[in-house]
C-alpha positions in Angstrom: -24.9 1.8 -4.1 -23.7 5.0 -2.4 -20.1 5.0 -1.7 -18.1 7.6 0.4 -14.5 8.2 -0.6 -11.6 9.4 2.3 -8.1 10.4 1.0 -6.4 13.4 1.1 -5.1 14.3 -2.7 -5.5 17.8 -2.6 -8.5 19.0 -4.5 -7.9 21.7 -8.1 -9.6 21.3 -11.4 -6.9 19.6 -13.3 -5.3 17.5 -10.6 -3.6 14.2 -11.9 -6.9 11.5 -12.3 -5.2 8.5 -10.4 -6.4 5.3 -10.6 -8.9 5.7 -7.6 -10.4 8.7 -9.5 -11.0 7.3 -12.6 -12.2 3.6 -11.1 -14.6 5.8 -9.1 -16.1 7.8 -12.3 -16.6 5.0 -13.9 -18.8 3.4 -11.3 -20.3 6.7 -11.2 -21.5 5.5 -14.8 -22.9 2.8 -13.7 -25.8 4.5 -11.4 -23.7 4.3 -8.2 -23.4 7.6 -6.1 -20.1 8.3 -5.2 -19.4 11.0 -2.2 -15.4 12.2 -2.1 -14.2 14.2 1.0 -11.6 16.0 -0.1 -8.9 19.2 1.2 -9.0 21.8 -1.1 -7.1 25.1 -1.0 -9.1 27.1 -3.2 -12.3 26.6 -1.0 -12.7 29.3 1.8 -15.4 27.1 3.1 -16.8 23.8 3.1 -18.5 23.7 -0.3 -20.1 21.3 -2.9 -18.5 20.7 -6.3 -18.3 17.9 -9.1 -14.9 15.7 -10.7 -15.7 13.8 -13.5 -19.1 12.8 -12.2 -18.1 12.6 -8.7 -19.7 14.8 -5.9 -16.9 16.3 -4.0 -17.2 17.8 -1.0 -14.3 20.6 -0.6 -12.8 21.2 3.0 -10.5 24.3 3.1 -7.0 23.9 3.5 -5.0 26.9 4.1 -1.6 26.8 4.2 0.3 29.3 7.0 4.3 28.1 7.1 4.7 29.1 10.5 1.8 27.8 12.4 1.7 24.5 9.7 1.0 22.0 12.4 -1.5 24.1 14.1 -3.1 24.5 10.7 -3.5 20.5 10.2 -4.6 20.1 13.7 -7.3 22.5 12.7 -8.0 20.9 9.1 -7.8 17.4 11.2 -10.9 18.6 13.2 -12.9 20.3 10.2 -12.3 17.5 8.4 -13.7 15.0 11.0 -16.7 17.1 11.7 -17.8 17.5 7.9 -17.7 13.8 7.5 -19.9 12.8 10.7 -22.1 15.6 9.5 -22.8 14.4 6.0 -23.1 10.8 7.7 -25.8 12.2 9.9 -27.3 13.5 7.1 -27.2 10.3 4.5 -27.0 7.1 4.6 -24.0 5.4 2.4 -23.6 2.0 2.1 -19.8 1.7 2.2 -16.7 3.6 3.2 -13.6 3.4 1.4 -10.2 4.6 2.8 -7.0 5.1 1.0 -3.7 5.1 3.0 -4.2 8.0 5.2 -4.0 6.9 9.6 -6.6 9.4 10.4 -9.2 8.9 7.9 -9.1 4.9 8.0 -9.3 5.8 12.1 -12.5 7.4 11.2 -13.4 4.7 8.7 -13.5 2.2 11.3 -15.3 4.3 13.7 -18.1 4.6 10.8 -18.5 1.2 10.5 -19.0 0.5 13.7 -21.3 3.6 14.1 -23.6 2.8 10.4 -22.6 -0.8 10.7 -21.4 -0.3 6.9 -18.2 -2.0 5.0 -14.9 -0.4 5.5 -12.9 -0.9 2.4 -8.9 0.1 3.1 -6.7 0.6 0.5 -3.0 0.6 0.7 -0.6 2.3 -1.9 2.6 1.5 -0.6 4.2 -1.1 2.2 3.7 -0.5 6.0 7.8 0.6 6.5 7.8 2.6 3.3 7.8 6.0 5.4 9.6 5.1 8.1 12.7 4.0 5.7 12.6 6.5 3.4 12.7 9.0 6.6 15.7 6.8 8.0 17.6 6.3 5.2 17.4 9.6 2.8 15.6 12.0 4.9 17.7 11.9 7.8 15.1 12.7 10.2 15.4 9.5 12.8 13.7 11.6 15.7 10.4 10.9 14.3 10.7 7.3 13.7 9.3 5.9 17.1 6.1 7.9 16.0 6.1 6.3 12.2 6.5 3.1 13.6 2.7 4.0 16.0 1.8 4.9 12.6 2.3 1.2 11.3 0.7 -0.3 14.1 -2.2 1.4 13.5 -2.1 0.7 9.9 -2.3 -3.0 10.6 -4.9 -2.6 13.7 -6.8 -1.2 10.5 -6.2 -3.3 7.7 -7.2 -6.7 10.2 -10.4 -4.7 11.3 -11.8 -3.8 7.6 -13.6 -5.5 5.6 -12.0 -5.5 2.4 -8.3 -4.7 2.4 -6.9 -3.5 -1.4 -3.6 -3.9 -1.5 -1.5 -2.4 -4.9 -0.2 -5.8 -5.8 0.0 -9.5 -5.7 3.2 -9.2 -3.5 1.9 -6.7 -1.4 -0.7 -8.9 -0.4 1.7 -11.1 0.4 3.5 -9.1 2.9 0.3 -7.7 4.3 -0.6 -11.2 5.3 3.0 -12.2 7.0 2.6 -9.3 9.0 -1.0 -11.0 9.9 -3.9 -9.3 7.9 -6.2 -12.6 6.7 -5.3 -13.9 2.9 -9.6 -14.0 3.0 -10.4 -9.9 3.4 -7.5 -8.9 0.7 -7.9 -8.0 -2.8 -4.8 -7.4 -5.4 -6.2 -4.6 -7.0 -3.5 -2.9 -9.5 -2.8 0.2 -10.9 -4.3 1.2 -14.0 -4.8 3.9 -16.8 -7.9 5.3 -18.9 -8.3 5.0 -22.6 -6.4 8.1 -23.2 -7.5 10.2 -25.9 -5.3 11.5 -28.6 -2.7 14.7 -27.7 -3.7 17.8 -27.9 -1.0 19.2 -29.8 1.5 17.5 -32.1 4.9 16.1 -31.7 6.7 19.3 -33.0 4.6 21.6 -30.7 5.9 19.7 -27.8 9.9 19.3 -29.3 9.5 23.7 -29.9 8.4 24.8 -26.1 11.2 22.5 -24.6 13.7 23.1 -27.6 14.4 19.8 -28.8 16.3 19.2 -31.6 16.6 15.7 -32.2 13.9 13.7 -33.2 14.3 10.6 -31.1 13.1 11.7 -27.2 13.1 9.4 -23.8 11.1 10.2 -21.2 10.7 9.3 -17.7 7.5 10.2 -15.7 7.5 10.6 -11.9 8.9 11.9 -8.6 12.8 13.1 -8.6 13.9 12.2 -4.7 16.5 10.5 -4.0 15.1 7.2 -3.0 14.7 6.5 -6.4 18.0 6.8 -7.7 17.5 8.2 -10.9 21.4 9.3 -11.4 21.1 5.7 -13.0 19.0 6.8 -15.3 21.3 10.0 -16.3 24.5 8.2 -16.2 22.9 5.6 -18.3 21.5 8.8 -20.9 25.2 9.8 -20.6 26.5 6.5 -22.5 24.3 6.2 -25.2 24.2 9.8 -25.8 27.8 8.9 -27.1 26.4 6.6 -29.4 25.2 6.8 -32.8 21.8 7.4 -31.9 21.5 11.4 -30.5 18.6 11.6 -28.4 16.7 13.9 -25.6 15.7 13.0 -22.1 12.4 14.8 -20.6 12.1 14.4 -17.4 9.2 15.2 -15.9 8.5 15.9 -12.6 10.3 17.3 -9.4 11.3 15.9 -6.1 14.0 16.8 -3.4 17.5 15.1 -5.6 16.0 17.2 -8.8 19.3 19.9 -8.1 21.6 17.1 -7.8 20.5 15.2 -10.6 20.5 18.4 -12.7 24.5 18.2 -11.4 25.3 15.1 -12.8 24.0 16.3 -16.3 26.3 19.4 -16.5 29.3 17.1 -15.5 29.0 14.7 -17.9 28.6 16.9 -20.8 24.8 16.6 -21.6 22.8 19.0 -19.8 21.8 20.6 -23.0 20.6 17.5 -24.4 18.5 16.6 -21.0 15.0 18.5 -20.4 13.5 19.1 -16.2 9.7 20.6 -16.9 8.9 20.6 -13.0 5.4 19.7 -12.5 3.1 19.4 -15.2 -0.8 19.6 -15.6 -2.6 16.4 -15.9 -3.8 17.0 -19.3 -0.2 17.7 -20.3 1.1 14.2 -19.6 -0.8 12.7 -22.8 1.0 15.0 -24.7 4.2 14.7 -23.6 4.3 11.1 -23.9 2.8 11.3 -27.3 6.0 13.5 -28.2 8.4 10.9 -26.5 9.3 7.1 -28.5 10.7 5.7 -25.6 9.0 5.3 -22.0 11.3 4.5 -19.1 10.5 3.1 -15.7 13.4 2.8 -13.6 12.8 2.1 -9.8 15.4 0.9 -8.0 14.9 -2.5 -6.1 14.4 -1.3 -2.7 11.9 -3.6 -0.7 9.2 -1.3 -0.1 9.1 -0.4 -4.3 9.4 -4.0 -5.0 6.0 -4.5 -4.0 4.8 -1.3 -6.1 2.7 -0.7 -9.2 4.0 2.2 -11.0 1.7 4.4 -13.1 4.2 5.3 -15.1 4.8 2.0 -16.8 1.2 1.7 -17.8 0.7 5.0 -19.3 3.5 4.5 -21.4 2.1 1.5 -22.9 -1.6 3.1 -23.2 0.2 5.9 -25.7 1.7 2.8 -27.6 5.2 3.7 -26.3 7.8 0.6 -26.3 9.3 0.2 -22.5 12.5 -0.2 -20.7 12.0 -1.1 -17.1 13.7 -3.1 -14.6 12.9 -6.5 -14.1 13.3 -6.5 -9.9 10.3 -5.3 -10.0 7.6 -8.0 -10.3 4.4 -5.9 -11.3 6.7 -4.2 -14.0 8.1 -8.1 -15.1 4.9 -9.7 -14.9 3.1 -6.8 -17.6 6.2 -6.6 -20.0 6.7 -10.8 -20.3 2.7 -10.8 -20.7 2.8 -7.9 -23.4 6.5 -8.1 -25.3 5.3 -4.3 -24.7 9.3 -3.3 -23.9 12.7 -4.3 -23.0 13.4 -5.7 -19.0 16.4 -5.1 -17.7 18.4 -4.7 -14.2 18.6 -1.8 -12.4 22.5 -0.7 -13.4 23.8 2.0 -15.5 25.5 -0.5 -18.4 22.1 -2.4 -18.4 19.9 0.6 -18.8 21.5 2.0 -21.6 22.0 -1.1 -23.6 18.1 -1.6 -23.0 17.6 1.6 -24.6 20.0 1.0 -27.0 18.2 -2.0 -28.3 15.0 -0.1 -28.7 17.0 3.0 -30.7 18.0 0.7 -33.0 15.5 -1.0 -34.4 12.7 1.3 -35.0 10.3 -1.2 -36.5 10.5 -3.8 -33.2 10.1 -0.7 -31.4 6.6 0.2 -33.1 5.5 -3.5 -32.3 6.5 -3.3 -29.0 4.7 0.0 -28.3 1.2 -2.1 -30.3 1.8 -5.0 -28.0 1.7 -2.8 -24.9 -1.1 -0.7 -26.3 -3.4 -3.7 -26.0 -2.5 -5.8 -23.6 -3.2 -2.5 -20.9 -6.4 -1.6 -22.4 -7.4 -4.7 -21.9 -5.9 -6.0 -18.4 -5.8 -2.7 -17.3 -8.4 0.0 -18.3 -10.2 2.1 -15.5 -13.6 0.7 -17.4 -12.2 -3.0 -16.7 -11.1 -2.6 -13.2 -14.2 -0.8 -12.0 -16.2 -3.2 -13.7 -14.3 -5.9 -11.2 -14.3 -3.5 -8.1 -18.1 -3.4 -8.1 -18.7 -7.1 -8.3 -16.5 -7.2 -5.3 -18.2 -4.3 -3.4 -21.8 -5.7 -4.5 -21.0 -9.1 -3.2 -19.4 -7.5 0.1 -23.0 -5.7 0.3 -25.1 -8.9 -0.2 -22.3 -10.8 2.6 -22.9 -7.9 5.4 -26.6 -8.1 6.9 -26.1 -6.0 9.3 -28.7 -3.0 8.7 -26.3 -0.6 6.8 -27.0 3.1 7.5 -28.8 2.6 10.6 -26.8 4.0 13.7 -27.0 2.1 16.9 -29.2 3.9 19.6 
């Protein structure tokens, strides 16, 4: 089976291996060729490369501040050419899209062209964008065109044949909104049997100066959708308990200055850690130095319907879990696993789930074993691609339409 991949992470050597990545490699393992498209900015032409045994094909990306929407106009139309051009040149038998407009546009096009499957995926709800832009942004003038962007979405999603939604729910909403129950697939988030850190505990607690020996940390973007003062105000309360502890966040985002406020007035800044963005092959090893994994997302609608990373890279690393119960994907793995603590998404109720956890070390170990094994074995990339390909070999066997061969 020969596959081509279109979404637009950007392309560098130790990028973050999402989910998608590490499914594809994996099926890459299996004899299946798998082509990925990809924008790169340290290509200065379109150039040949391999991920993890997956052949990428690099398209530059260069990025000019003051001409930035010439430049994607002009990425837009390299992009488009290199993919019709490697089409002309091989024949795939499937197409797989992830979230971006212009690439599923181009997906649906190639179907019809090769008369090949077109397999969408979709990370996050249709109105995700367009409230995030409305409600934290503060940039309404570009709504009418996010809400183009949603109709287009849908056109797409009711026009492929296999729609991937994140989640159970998400599938739910797709098919209110009209997309047939029949074409969808629930196909989760997962994580890869991560190998043991690099470096040791101590390492880690030196280079961010951490004295005590008990560390929390939260994984993930810092904007302010995602409300994470609840997650320092919450640090702030039990850091007056008995139990002194460290908070590493990791990450950035747009609120990162503000939360960074909140820790200076309430008298913990020097006991809270911000280490920006981070390597991929750092994140095993700064979990591995953490005892405590928290995913906190508040219960907006669109992240109710969301699958977060975070939660199952925690448990991989055999930490114990404290994570809000609004929403369902996180519920659903911590009830199955007794791999954490569920909690709502307030400040009192965050801290006293953390609380419980600092207090009783030895529940906390079992916890962190509990998670440990229900993820590698609900939700491994080796497990997951294993069920992908049954579904794209079956969608194969279904179509008999001539793939590869372009109408005259």
């Amino acid at each position: 089976m020969k596959i081509c991949m279109l979404f637009g992470d950007r392309y560098h050597e130790n990028m973050r291996i999402v989910p998608q990545i590490g499914i594809a490699s994996y099926l890459t393992h299996f004899g299946h060729e798998i082509t990925w498209v990809v924008p790169s900015e340290r290509a200065k032409r379109v150039q040949s490369s391999v991920f993890n045994g997956i052949s990428v094909i690099e398209i530059p990306l260069q990025r000019w501040p003051k001409m930035f929407e010439r430049c994607k106009i002009g990425y837009g139309l390299r992009r488009m050419n290199t993919i019709l051009k490697i089409f002309r040149e091989r024949q795939y038998d499937l197409v797989f899209v992830r979230d971006g407009t212009f690439d599923a546009l181009l997906g649906l096009y190639l179907k019809k062209r090769y008369h090949l499957p077109f397999v969408y995926e979709l990370s996050n709800p249709l109105e995700q964008r367009r409230d995030t832009y409305a409600s934290y942004l503060n940039k309404k003038h570009i709504l009418p065109f996010l809400r183009i962007d949603e109709y287009c979405r849908a056109y797409l999603m009711q026009n492929a044949d296999l729609v991937l939604p994140t989640t159970a729910w998400m599938a739910d909403d797709f098919a209110e909104k009209g997309v047939e129950r029949e074409k969808m697939l629930p196909f989760p988030n997962g994580v890869k049997a991560i190998q043991p850190p690099l470096v040791d505990k101590k390492e880690i607690h030196e280079r961010y100066h951490i004295r005590e020996d008990t560390t929390i940390i939260y994984i993930g973007a810092m904007h302010r959708e995602r409300h994470l003062d609840v997650l320092i105000n919450a640090f702030a309360k039990i850091s007056q308990d008995e139990h002194p502890c460290h908070l590493l966040m990791v990450g950035d985002g747009n609120d990162r200055d503000h939360l960074e406020t909140i820790a200076e007035e309430r008298g913990i800044k020097d006991n809270i850690v911000f280490t920006g963005q981070v390597d991929q092959d750092e994140i095993p090893n700064l979990i591995a130095a953490a005892d405590i994994g928290v995913s906190c997302i508040p219960p907006l609608p669109f992240f109710k319907l969301s699958s977060p990373i975070k939660l199952f890279e925690y448990m991989a690393m055999q930490k114990p879990v404290v994570a809000n119960f609004e929403i369902p994907e996180q519920k659903e793995a911590l009830e199955a696993s007794k791999g954490g603590v569920l909690i709502p998404f307030e400040v009192d109720a965050l801290a006293e789930g953390l609380l419980q956890i600092l207090r009783d070390p030895a529940g906390a170990r079992v916890m962190g074993e509990n998670g440990h094994s229900w993820v590698m074995e609900n939700r491994n990339f080796e497990k997951l691609a294993k069920n992908l390909e049954k579904v794209y070999l079956s969608l194969l066997v279904q179509d008999s339409r001539g793939m590869g061969h372009p109408d005259s």
